[in-house]
C-alpha positions as a Markdown table, in Angstrom:
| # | Residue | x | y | z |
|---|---|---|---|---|
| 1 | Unk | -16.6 | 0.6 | 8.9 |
| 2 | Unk | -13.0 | -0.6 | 8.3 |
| 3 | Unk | -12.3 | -4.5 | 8.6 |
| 4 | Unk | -8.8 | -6.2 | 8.9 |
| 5 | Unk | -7.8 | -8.6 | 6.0 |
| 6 | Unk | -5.0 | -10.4 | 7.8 |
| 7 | Unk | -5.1 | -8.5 | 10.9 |
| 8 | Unk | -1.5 | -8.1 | 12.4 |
| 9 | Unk | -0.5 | -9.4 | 15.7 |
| 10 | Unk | 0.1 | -5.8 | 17.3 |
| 11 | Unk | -2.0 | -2.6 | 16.3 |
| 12 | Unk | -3.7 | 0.4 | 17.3 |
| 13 | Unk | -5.6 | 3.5 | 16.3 |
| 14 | Unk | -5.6 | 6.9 | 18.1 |
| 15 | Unk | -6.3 | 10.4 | 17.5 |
| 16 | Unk | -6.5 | 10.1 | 13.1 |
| 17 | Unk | -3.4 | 8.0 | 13.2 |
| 18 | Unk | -3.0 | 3.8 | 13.0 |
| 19 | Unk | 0.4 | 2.0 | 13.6 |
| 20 | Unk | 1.0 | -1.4 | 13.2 |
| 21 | Unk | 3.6 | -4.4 | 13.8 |
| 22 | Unk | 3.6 | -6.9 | 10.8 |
| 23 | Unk | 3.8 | -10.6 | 11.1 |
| 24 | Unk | 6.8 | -12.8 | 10.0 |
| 25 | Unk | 6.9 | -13.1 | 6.7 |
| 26 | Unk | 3.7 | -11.6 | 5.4 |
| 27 | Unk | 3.2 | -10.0 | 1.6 |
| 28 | Unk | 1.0 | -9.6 | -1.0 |
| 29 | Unk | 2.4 | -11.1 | -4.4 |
| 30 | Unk | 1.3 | -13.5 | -7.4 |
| 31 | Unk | 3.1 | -15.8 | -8.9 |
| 32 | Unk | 5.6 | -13.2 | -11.0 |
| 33 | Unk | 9.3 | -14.1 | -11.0 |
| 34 | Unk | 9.5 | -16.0 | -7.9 |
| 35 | Unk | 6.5 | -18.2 | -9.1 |
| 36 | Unk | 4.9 | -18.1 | -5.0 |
| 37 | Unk | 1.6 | -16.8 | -4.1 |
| 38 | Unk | 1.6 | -14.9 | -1.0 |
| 39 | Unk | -1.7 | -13.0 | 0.9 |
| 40 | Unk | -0.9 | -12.3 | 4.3 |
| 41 | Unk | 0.5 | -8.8 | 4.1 |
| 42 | Unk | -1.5 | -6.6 | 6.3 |
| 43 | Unk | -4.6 | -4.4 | 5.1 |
| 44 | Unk | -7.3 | -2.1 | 7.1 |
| 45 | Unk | -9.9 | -1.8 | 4.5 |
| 46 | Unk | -12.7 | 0.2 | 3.6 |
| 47 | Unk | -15.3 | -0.8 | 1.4 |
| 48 | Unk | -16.1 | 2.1 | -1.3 |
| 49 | Unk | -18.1 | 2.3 | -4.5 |
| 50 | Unk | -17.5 | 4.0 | -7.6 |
| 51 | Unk | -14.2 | 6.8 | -8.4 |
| 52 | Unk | -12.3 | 8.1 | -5.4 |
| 53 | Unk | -9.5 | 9.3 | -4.2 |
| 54 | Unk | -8.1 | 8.1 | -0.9 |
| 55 | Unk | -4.8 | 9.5 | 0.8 |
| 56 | Unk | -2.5 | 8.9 | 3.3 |
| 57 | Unk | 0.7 | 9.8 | 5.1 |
| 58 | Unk | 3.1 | 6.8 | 6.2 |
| 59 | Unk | 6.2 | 6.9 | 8.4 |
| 60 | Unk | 8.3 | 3.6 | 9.2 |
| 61 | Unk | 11.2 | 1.7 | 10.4 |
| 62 | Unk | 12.3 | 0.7 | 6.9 |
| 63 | Unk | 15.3 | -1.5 | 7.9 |
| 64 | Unk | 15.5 | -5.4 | 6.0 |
| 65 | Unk | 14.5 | -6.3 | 2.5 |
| 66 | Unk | 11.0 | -5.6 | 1.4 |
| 67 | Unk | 9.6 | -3.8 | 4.2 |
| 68 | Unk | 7.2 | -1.8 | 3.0 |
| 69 | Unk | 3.8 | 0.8 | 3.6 |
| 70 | Unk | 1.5 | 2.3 | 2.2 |
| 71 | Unk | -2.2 | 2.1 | 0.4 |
| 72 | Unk | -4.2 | -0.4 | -1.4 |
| 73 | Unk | -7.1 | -1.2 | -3.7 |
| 74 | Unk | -8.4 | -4.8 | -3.1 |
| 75 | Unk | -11.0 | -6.5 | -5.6 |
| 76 | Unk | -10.4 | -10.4 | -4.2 |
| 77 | Unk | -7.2 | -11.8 | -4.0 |
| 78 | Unk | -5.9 | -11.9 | -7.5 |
| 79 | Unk | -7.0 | -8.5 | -8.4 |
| 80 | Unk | -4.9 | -5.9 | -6.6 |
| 81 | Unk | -2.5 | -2.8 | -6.5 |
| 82 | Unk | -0.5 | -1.6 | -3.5 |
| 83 | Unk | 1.8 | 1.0 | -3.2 |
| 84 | Unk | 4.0 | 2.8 | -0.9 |
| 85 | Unk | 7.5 | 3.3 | 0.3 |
| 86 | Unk | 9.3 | -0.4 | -0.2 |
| 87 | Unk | 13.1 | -1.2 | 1.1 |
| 88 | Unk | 15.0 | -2.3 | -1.4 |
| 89 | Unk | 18.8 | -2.1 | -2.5 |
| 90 | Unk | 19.5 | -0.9 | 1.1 |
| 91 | Unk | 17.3 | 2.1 | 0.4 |
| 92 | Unk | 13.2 | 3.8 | 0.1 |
| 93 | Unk | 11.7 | 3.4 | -2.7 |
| 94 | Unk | 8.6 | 4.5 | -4.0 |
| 95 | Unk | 7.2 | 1.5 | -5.2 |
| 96 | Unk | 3.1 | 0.5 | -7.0 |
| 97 | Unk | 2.6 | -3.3 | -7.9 |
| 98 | Unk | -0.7 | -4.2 | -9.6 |
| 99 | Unk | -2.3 | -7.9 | -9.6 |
| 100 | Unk | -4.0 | -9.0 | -12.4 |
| 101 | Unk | -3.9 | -12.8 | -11.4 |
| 102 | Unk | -0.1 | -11.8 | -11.9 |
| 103 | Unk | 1.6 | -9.5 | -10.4 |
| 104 | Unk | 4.0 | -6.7 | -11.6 |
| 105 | Unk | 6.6 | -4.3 | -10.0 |
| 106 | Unk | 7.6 | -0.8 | -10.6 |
| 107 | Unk | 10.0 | 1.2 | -8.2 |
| 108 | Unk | 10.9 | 4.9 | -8.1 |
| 109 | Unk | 14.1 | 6.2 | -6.2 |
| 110 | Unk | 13.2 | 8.4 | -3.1 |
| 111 | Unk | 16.1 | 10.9 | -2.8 |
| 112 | Unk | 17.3 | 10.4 | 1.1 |
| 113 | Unk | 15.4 | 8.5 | 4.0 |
| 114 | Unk | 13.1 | 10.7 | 4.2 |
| 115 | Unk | 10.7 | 10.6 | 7.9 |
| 116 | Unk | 7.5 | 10.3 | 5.4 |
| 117 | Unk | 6.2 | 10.1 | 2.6 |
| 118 | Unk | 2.1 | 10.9 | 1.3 |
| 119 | Unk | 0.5 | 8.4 | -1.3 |
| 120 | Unk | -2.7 | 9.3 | -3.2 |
| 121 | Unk | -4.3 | 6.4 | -5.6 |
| 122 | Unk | -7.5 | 8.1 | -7.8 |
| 123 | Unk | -10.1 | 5.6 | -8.9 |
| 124 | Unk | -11.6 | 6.6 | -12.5 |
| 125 | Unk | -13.7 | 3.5 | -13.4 |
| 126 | Unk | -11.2 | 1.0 | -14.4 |
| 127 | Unk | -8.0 | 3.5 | -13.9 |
| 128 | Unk | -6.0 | 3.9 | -11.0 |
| 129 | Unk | -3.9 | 6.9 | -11.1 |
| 130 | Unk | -1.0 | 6.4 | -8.2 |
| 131 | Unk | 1.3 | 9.6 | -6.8 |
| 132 | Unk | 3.4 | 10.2 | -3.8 |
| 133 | Unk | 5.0 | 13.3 | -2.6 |
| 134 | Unk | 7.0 | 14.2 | 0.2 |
| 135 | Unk | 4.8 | 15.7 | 3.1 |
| 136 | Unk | 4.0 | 19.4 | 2.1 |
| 137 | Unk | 5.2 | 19.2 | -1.4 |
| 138 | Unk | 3.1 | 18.7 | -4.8 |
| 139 | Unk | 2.6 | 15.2 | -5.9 |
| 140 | Unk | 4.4 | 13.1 | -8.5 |
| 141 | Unk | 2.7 | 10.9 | -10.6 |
| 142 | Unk | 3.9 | 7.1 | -10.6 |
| 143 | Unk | 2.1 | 5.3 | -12.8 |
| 144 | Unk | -1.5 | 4.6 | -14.3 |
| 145 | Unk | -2.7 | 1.1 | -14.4 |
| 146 | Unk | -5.9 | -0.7 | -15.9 |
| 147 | Unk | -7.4 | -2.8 | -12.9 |
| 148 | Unk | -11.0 | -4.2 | -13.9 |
| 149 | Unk | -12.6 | -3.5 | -10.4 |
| 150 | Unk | -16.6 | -3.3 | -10.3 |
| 151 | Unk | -18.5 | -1.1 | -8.8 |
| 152 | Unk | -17.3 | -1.9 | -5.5 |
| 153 | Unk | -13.8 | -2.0 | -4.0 |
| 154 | Unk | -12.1 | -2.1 | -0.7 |
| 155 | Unk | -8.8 | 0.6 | -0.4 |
| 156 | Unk | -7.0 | 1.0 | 2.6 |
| 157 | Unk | -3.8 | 1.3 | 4.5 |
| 158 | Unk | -1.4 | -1.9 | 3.6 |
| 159 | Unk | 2.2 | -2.9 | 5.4 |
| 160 | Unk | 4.1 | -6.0 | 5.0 |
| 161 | Unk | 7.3 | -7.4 | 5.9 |
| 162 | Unk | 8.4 | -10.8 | 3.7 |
| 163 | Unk | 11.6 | -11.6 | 5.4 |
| 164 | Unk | 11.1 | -10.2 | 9.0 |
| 165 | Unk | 8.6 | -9.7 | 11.6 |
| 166 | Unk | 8.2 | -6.9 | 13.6 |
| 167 | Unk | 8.2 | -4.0 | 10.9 |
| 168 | Unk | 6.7 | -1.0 | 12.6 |
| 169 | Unk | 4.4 | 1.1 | 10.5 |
| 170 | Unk | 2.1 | 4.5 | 11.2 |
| 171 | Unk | -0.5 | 5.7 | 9.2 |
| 172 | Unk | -1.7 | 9.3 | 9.1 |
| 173 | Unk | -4.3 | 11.3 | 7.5 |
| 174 | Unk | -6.0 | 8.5 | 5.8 |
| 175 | Unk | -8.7 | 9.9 | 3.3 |
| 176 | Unk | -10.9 | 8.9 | 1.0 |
| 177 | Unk | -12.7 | 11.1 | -1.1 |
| 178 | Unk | -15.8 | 10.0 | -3.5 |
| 179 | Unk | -16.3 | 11.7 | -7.1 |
């Protein structure tokens, strides 16, 4: 059974698919460059134990600064990764940030605007392994970070929007495989 961690003020699921309207001002990040701490982003989560892979497909309105979708792995609140397409620079990114009390930022360019984009993360005891891929295409890998998790983790779909409200996002597919 999914549960909201900061439940947005607009949402709904139908027919394999969730879409949601974020808050004003909502993010996840710790401390890193800005020296805030924000946890009000937007996460449906799913509690899981041991490895795993979980997938989804995201489509939004990327439009003002930071807006931004995609998946996340959630330990407590200063142990974290989320990933997923991110505006920034007046463009989609491909973007994985991982909290370990502080948090880090890695973007990839995403040639055109493209409708929507797939995220897989892979659990391998303390490894997450992050892709993306364009829907129907082989996946790329992003990065692999160290994230000291415990047996037991909560992953799920993630949106945020730190200078707006009203960023539209829709989640398809989601997926998580154990082993």
């Amino acid at each position: 059974m999914a549960i909201w961690i900061n439940e947005p003020p607009r949402w709904s699921e139908e027919s394999g698919s969730l879409t949601l309207e974020t808050a004003h001002g909502c993010d996840f990040w710790r401390r890193t460059q800005y020296g805030f701490i924000r946890d009000d982003g937007h996460f449906r989560a799913h509690e899981v134990s041991g490895d795993f892979s979980a997938t989804v497909e995201v489509e939004g309105r990327y439009e003002t600064l930071y807006d931004q979708a995609g998946l996340m792995v959630r330990v407590d609140e200063e142990r974290w990764m989320k990933c997923g397409i991110e505006f920034f620079e007046d463009r989609q990114f491909a973007s994985v940030v991982v909290t370990r009390e502080y948090s880090d930022w890695s973007v990839t360019p995403v040639p055109g605007l493209p409708d929507r984009m797939r995220f897989r993360v892979t659990r391998s005891g303390d490894t997450l392994e992050i892709f993306w891929s364009r829907p129907g295409e082989p996946w790329t890998m992003m990065r692999t970070a160290y994230l000291p998790m415990g047996a037991t983790v909560k992953v799920g779909p993630m949106a945020a929007s730190p200078e707006r409200a009203g960023f539209v996002a829709r989640f398809l597919d989601f997926r998580i495989e154990q082993g």
